[in-house]
N, C-alpha and C positions, 0 to 999 in steps of 0.2 A: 692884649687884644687878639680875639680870634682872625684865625688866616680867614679869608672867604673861597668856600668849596669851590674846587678845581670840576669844571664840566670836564667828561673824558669827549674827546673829538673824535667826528665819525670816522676821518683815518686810521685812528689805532683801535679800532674794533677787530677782533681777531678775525684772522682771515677766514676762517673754519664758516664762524658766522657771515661772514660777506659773502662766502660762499653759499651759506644757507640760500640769503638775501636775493643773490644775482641771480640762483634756480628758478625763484616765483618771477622774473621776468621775461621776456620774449628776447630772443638769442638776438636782434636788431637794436636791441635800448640795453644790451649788456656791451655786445663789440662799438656802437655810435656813440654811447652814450656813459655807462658807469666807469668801464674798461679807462675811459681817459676823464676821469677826476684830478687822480693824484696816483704817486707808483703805489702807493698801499693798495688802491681799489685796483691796478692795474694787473700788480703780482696774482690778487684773489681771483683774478676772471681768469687766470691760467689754471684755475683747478680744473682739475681732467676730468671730472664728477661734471661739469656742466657740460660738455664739448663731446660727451658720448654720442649724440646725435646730432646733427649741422642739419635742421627742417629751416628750407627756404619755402615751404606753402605756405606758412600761416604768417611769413610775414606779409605787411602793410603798407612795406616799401615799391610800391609800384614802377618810380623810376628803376628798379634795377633787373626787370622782369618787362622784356619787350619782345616783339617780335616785326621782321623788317615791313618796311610796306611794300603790299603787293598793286601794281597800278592796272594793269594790263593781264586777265588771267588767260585769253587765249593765248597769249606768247610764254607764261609758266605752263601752261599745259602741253605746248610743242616742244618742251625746252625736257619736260617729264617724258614724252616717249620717244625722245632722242634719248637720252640718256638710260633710263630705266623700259625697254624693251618688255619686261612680262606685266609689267601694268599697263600700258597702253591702251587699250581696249574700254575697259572699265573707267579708268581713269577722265578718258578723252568721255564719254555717257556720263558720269557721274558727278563730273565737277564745271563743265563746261556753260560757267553761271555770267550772268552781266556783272557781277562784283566777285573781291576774294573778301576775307575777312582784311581789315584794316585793325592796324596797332603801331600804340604811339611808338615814332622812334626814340632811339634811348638819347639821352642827352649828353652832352661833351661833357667830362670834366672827369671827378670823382666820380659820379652813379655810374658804374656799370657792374657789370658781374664777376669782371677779372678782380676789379679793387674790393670788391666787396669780400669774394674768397682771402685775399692778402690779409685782409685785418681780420675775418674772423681767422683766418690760421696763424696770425700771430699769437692767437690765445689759446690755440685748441690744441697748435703743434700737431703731433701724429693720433691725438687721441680719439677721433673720428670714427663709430664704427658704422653709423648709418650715416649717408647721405643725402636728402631728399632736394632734387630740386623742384623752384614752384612752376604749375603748369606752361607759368608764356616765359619761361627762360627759353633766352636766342643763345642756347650754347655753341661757341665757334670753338676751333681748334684750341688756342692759346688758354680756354678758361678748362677744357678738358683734361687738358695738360698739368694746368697748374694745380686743379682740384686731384690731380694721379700723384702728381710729385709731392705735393703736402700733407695728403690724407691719405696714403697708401694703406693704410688696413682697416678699409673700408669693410663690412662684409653684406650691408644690405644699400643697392645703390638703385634709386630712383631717376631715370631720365628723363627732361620734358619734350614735349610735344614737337617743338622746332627744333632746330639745329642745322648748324654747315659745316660737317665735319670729314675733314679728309682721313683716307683708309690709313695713314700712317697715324696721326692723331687718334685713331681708334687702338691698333694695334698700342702706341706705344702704353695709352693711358688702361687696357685692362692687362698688360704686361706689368701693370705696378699693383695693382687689384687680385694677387693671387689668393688673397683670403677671399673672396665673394662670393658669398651662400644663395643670394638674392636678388633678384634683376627685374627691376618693371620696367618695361619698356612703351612707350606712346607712341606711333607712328602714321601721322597723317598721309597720307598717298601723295599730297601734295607737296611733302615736305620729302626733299631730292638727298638729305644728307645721308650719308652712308650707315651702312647695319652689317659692321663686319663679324659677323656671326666664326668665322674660322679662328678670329684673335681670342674672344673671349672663350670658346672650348679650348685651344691648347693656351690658357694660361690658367685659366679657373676654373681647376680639378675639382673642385670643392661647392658650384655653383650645381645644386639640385630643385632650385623655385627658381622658376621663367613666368613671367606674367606680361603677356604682349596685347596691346591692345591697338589696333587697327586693320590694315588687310592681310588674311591668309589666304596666299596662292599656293598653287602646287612648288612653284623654285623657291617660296621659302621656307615651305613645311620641307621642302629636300634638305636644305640648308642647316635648318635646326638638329633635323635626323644626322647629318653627318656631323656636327660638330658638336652636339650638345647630348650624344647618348648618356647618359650619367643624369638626367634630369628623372627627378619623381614626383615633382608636384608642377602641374602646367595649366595657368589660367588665359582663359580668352575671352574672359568676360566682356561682354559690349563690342563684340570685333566683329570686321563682315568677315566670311569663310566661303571658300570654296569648296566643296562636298571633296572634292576628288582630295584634295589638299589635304581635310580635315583627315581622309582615308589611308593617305599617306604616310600623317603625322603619328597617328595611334598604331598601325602596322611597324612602322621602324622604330618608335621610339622602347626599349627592351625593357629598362628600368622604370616607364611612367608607371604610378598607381595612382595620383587623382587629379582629373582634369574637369575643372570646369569652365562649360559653355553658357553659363546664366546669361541670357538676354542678349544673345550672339543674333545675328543675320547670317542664314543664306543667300549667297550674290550667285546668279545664271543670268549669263551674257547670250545666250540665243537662245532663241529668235530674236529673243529684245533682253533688253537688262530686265532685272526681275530680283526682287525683294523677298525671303521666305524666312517664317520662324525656324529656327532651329526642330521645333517638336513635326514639320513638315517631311523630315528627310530620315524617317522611321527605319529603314534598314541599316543605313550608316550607325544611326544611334544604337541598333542593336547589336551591330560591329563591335564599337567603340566598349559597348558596357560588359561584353564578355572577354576583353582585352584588360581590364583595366582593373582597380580593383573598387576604384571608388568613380561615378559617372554625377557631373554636378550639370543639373537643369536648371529650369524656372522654376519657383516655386509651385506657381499654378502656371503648368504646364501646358494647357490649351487655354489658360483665358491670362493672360501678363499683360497686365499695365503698363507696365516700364519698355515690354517689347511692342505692343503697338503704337506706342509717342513714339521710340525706336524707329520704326518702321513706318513713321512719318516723317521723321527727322534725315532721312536717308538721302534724300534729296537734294540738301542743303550745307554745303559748306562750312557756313556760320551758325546753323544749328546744330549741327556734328560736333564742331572743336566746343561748343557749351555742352551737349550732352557726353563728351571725351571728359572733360571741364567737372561735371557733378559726379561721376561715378567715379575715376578712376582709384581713388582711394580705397576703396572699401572693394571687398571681396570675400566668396562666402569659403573660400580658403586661409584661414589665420596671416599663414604668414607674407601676405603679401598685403596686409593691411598697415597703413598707415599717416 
């Protein structure tokens, strides 16, 4: 009498192939979900081949991406130019709205963003070389931390929007980031966490792409020039600038060859606050493009769609962090795309 055919079971499919398997899925349904099957599916999610990039934008998981609630914006506004002295001015004009943006708080338990780094680094280990986080990550100290000490060779690192992060929490985490080629940075005016610009120059000799998006004043265009000379590629795509700043920042920086200002605002605080294209400040721009070796604009340079919504959107809080929200990814510099 014939045996009857033995089915092979999906835990003894070789790992090679589970490995194939777990690539075509979203890195949240690999660490929630395959990663604790059984140890066969477990050991496979440790392939190093999937863990090359830790992208937290495109997940789904919206409990793990918050930002705190804001109740009262005149007392975060008093609370900004006590603390942060050279935005004061603009700050106090710009933002000074009957609501802030609201978002859910995160929830007790397992969802947060520290547990969430813990288990995908149990599968990624050190193999991490980009790390993107998604735009409403409420990054605090302790997830900064944890994401420096387990993914230390990081070399293109994404920051979101919010954050409350102390200057030692900064220092320590790109102190373990010596490989880092590549920095985007988001930073809403309203948002008070620190931007210690002197840790990540003397630790990341190697970081030559800065892509900052939010306000350029003359103290941080200083700030960049002294600690990030070594930089060659520098976007500020969608950001407000200050003329004098932007003047600043092209004059010191010795290494820059291509910076682009696609769909950037000029911000003049006297007589009144005051909103300008970029293609409005024709002398600086002519500065900038004999300095440099490559000068990125609007595509259509006096007539841009994107800059006058922009230049609608200027006003509003909650229309900012959505239009911060739709661009910040893309840029017409390669490698700060993604």
């Amino acid at each position: 009498m014939e045996k009857p055919e033995q089915v092979p079971k999906w835990e003894n499919l070789s790992r090679d192939i589970l490995g194939i398997i777990f690539g075509k899925l979203e890195m949240m349904d690999v660490t929630m979900g395959a990663s604790r099957v059984c140890t066969s599916w477990f050991l496979a999610a440790q392939n190093g081949t999937l863990w090359n990039t830790v992208n937290l934008v495109v997940s789904h998981e919206h409990s793990f991406f918050y930002n705190p609630r804001v109740n009262n914006t005149k007392e975060l506004v008093v609370g900004i130019r006590m603390s942060e002295r050279h935005y004061t001015i603009n700050i106090t004009c710009m933002y000074l709205l009957p609501y802030a943006p609201h978002y859910r708080q995160i929830k007790q338990g397992q969802n947060n963003l520290g547990n969430l780094l813990i288990e995908i680094t149990k599968l990624s280990c050190t193999a991490p070389r980009n790390l993107f986080f998604n735009f409403y990550s409420y990054i605090q100290d302790k997830e900064l931390v944890l994401a420096a000490e387990r993914m230390p060779n990081v070399e293109k690192l994404v920051l979101p929007m919010w954050s409350s992060l102390s200057e030692n929490s900064f220092r320590f985490a790109f102190s373990q980031w010596k490989n880092l080629r590549t920095l985007v940075i988001v930073k809403n005016p309203l948002n008070t966490g620190t931007l210690e610009l002197q840790a990540v120059g003397e630790n990341c000799t190697n970081l030559t792409n800065l892509k900052f998006v939010g306000l350029l004043d003359e103290h941080l265009a200083d700030q960049i020039v002294l600690h990030l000379q070594v930089l060659k590629r520098l976007s500020l795509r969608c950001s407000f600038l200050y003329e004098q700043g932007l003047s600043r920042l092209v004059n010191g920086l010795k290494n820059l060859e291509i910076l682009n200002l696609s769909h950037s605002l000029v911000v003049s605080l006297f007589p009144h606050l005051h909103f300008r294209m970029v293609n409005k400040i024709e002398d600086t721009l002519s500065m900038v493009s004999q300095k440099i070796h490559k000068l990125i604009t609007c595509p259509r340079f006096f007539d841009c769609g994107i800059c006058a919504d922009w230049l609608h959107s200027a006003w509003s809080c909650w229309k900012i962090c959505k239009y911060f929200e739709l661009f910040w990814q893309k840029d017409e510099i390669e490698e700060f795309n993604f």
